[in-house]
C-alpha positions as CSV (number, residue, x, y, z in Angstrom):
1,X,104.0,16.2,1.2
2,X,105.2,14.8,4.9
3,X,103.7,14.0,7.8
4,X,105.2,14.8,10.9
5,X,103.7,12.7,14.1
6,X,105.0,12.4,17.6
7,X,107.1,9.0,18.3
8,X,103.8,7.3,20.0
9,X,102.0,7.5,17.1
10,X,104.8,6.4,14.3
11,X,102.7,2.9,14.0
12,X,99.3,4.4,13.4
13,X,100.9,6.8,10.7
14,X,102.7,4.0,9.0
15,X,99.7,1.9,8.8
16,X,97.2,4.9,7.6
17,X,100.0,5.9,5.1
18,X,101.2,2.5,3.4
19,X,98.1,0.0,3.6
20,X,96.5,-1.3,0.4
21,X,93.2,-0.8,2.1
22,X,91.2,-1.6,5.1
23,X,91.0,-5.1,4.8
24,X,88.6,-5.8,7.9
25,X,86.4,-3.9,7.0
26,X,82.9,-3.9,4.4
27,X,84.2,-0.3,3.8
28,X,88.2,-1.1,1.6
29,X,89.1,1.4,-0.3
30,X,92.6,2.2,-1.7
31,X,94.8,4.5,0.2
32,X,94.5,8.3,-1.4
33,X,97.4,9.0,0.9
34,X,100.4,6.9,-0.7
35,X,98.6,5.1,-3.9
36,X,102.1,2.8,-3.7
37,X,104.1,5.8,-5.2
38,X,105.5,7.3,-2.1
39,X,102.7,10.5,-2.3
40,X,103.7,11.7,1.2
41,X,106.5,10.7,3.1
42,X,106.6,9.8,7.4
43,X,108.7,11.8,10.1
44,X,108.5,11.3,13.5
45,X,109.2,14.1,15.6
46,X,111.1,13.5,18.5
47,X,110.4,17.6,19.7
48,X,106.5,16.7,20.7
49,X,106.4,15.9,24.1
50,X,104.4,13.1,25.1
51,X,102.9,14.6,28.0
52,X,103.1,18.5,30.2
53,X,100.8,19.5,33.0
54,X,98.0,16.9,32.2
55,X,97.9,17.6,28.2
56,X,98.7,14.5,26.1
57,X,100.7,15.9,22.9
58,X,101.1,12.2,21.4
59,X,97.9,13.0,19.6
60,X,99.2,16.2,17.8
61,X,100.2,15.8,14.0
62,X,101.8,18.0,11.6
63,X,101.0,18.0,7.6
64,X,103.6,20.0,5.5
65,X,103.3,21.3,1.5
66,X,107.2,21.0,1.3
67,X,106.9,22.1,-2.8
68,X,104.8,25.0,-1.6
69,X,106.9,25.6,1.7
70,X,110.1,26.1,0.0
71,X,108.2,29.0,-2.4
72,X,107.4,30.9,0.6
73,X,110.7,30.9,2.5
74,X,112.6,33.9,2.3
75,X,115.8,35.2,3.5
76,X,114.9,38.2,5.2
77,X,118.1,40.7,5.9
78,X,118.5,43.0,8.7
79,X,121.7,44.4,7.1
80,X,123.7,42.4,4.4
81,X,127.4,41.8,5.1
82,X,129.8,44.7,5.5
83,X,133.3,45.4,6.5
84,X,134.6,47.7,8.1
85,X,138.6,49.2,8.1
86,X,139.7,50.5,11.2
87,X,143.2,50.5,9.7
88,X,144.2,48.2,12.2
89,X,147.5,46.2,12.0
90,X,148.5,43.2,14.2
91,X,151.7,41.3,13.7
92,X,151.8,42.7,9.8
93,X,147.8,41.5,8.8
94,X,145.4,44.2,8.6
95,X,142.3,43.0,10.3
96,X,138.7,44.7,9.3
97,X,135.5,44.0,11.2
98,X,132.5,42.9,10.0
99,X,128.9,42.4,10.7
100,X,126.0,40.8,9.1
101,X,122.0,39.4,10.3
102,X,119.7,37.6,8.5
103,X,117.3,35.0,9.7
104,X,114.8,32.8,7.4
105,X,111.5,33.9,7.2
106,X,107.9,33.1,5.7
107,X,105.4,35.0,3.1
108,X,102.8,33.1,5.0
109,X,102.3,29.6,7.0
110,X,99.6,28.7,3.9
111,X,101.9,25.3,3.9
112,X,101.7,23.8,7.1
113,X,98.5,22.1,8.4
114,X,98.6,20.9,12.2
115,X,95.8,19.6,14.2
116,X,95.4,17.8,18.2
117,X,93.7,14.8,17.0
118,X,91.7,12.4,19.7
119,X,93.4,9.5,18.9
């Protein structure tokens, strides 16, 4: 599993994912997210803005099933490679054409969880 969270909140993330509890608090518990054996791993995203025409994206957070994500990608061809021979010669070398598009794609997005929390 990873986390993806926006650079503002890389301390809250840290702190939610490698506590040993809420020691402050009447209500400690241990930490279902990391249980000490690295569970779900941090990235902080340096592609969510912090702010664009009065919405905050700081808040937003991203959670990604990499196992499951990595079943569902797919390599999706619009035409596999060919070549063509135009039986064209320069300076003694035969040169052929060739053409090729493909582009990764998804079964579905049944991986990828993201939410605008409000703080």
């Amino acid at each position: 599993m990873r986390l993806i969270v926006a650079r503002e909140k890389k301390e809250k993330a840290e702190e939610v994912l490698r506590s040993i509890g809420n020691p402050d608090s009447a209500n400690r518990v241990n930490n279902v997210f990391n249980n000490g054996e690295g569970y779900m791993d941090l990235v902080v995203s340096n592609w969510i803005p912090v702010s664009e025409g009065g919405t905050t994206y700081s808040n937003y957070w991203f959670l990604i099933d990499m196992e499951r994500a990595s079943e569902m990608a797919k390599l999706v061809w619009g035409w596999k490679p060919k070549f063509d021979d135009d039986k064209v010669i320069t300076k003694g070398t035969k040169v052929y054409t060739g053409s090729t598009m493909f582009k990764p794609g998804f079964v579905s997005h049944q991986w990828a969880y993201g939410a605008q929390a409000t703080s």
